[in-house]
N, C-alpha and C positions, 0 to 999 in steps of 0.2 A: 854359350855361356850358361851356366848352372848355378842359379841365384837359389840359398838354402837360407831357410829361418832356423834363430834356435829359440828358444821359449825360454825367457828370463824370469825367475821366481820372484814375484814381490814380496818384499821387506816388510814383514808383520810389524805394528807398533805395539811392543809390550808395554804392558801400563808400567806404570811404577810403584814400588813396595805392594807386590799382587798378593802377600802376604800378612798386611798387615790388619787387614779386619778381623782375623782369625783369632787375632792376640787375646788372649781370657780376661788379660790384664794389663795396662799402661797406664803413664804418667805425660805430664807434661807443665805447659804454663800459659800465663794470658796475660795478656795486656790489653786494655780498651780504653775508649771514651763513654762517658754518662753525662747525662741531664738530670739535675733533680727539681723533682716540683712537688708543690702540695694541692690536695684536694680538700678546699679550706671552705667551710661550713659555718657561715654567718650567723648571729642570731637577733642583728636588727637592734639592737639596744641603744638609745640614746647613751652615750657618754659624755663628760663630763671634762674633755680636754679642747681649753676655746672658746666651745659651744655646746649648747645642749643637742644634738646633731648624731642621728643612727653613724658609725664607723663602719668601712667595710673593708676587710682584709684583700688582696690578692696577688700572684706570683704577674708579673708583668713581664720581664725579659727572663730566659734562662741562662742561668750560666753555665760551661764546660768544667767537668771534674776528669778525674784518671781513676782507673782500678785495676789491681793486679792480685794475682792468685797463681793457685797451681791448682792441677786436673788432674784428676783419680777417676781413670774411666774402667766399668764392669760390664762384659760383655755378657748378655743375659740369651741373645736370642740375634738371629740371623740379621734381626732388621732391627732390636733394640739395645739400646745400651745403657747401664745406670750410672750415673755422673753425679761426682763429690765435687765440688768448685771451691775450695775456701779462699777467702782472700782478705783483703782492704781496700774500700775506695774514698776516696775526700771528691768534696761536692760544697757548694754553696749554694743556697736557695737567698732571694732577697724578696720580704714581704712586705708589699708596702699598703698602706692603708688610707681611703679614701672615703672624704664624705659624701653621705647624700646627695649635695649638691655638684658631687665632680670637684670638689679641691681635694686636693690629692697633702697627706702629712707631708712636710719636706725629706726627708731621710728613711728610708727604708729600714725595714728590723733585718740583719742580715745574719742570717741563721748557719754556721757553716757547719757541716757533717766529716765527721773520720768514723765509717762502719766498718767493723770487724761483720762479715759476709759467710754465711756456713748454706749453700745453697744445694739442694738434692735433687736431681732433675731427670727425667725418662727421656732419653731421645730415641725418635725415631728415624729409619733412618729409608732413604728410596735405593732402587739399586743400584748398585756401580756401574755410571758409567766410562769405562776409561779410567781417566785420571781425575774425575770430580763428581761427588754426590749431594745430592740435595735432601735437607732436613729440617724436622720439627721437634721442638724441643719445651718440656714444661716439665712442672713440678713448686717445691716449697722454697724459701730461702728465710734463714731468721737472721735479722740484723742485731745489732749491738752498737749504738751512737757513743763511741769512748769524747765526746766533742761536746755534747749535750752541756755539761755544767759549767761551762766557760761561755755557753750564750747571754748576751748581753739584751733587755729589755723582755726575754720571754724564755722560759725553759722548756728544753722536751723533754717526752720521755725518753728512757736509754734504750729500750725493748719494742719491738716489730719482727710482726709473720707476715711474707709477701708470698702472692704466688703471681709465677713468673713463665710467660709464655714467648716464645720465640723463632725465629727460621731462620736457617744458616748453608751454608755451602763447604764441605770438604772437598780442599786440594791435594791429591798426594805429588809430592814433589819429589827428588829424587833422593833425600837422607830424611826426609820429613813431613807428618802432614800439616800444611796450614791450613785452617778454619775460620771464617768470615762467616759474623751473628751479629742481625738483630735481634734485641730482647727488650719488653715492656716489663716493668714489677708493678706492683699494686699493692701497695701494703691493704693488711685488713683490720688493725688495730688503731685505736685514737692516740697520737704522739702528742699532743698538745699537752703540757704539764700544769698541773694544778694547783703550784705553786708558783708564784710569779717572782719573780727577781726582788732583791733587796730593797728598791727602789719604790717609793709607791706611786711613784707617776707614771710607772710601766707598769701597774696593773691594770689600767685604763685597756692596754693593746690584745689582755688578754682574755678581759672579761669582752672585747669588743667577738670573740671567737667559737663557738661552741664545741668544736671536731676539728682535726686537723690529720687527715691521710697523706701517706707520703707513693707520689708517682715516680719512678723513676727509668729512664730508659736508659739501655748500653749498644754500644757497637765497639764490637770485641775481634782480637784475634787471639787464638789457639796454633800455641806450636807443640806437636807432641809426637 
């Protein structure tokens, strides 16, 4: 009996859209979650609500916002690409203020945000492998608070320059890539306004403040 092998060819896994790094030019959209906080800068001053007693501001819980955009990605170079992100996100921060002694004001100042988002970013990108590549991503983002003059006890300003660093993962999928990013912002401008509310018992909150930065993080998806 005459027992014969044949030699069976294994089945390559072709990645999917092997074409599409190539692209000069694409579009697409985002959807994510943010945190917004502030980097709030004391300046000690007794005031004059209560008690004669220093006030001190700070962000205590964060709350969840949303933001959505679309992607304007420029392919510059094998491993970089320049990315337009514009969008809008709503966010609320709540600042509450605390004496000296640890009594805490009852009510927080709750500062809610709707930014208009014009972000321009380098990424960089590792090699492909397969069906997923890993990346870094930075650059500017100027914000635009259309929300600012509807706060209540403290006004901001409507103008902020962030710069914004981040790491993400592209998927290609089989009609699509999705993209999974974290991102830190860092505003670098003083948002606290120097005009205080109509009120003059809310200027106690804002003289209690000297600087006010705004932090904000995202985790995003990209479908494009």
């Amino acid at each position: 009996m005459c027992m014969f092998s044949q030699n069976v060819p294994r089945k390559r896994n072709v990645p999917n859209l092997p074409g599409f790094d190539a692209r000069q030019l694409h579009f697409g959209f985002l959807l994510g979650l943010n945190t917004m906080d502030f980097q709030v800068f004391n300046n000690g001053v007794a005031t004059d609500l209560n008690k004669q007693t220093p006030l001190y501001a700070d962000i205590i819980h964060l709350q969840p916002g949303i933001n959505i955009g679309i992607v304007s990605d420029l392919r510059l170079h094998k491993y970089f690409n320049l990315r337009f992100l514009p969008g809008i996100s709503f966010g609320q921060r709540d600042l509450y203020f605390i004496y000296e002694d640890g009594k805490r004001v009852e009510n927080p100042i709750e500062l809610k945000s709707t930014f208009l988002e014009f972000p321009l970013l380098l990424k960089y990108s590792a090699v492909r492998d397969q069906n997923f590549k890993p990346y870094l991503i930075g650059g500017v983002n100027m914000r635009v608070d259309l929300a600012r003059s509807k706060q209540e006890k403290m006004v901001l300003k409507p103008f902020d320059v962030c710069l914004e660093v981040g790491a993400g993962i592209d998927f290609y999928l089989n009609y699509f890539r999705l993209s999974t990013e974290l991102k830190a912002s860092f505003g670098m401008l003083n948002v606290k306004g120097y005009k205080a509310t109509e009120d003059p018992a809310d200027m106690v909150f804002g003289q209690a403040i000297d600087k006010l930065t705004s932090n904000i993080f995202h985790f995003t998806f990209y479908f494009e």
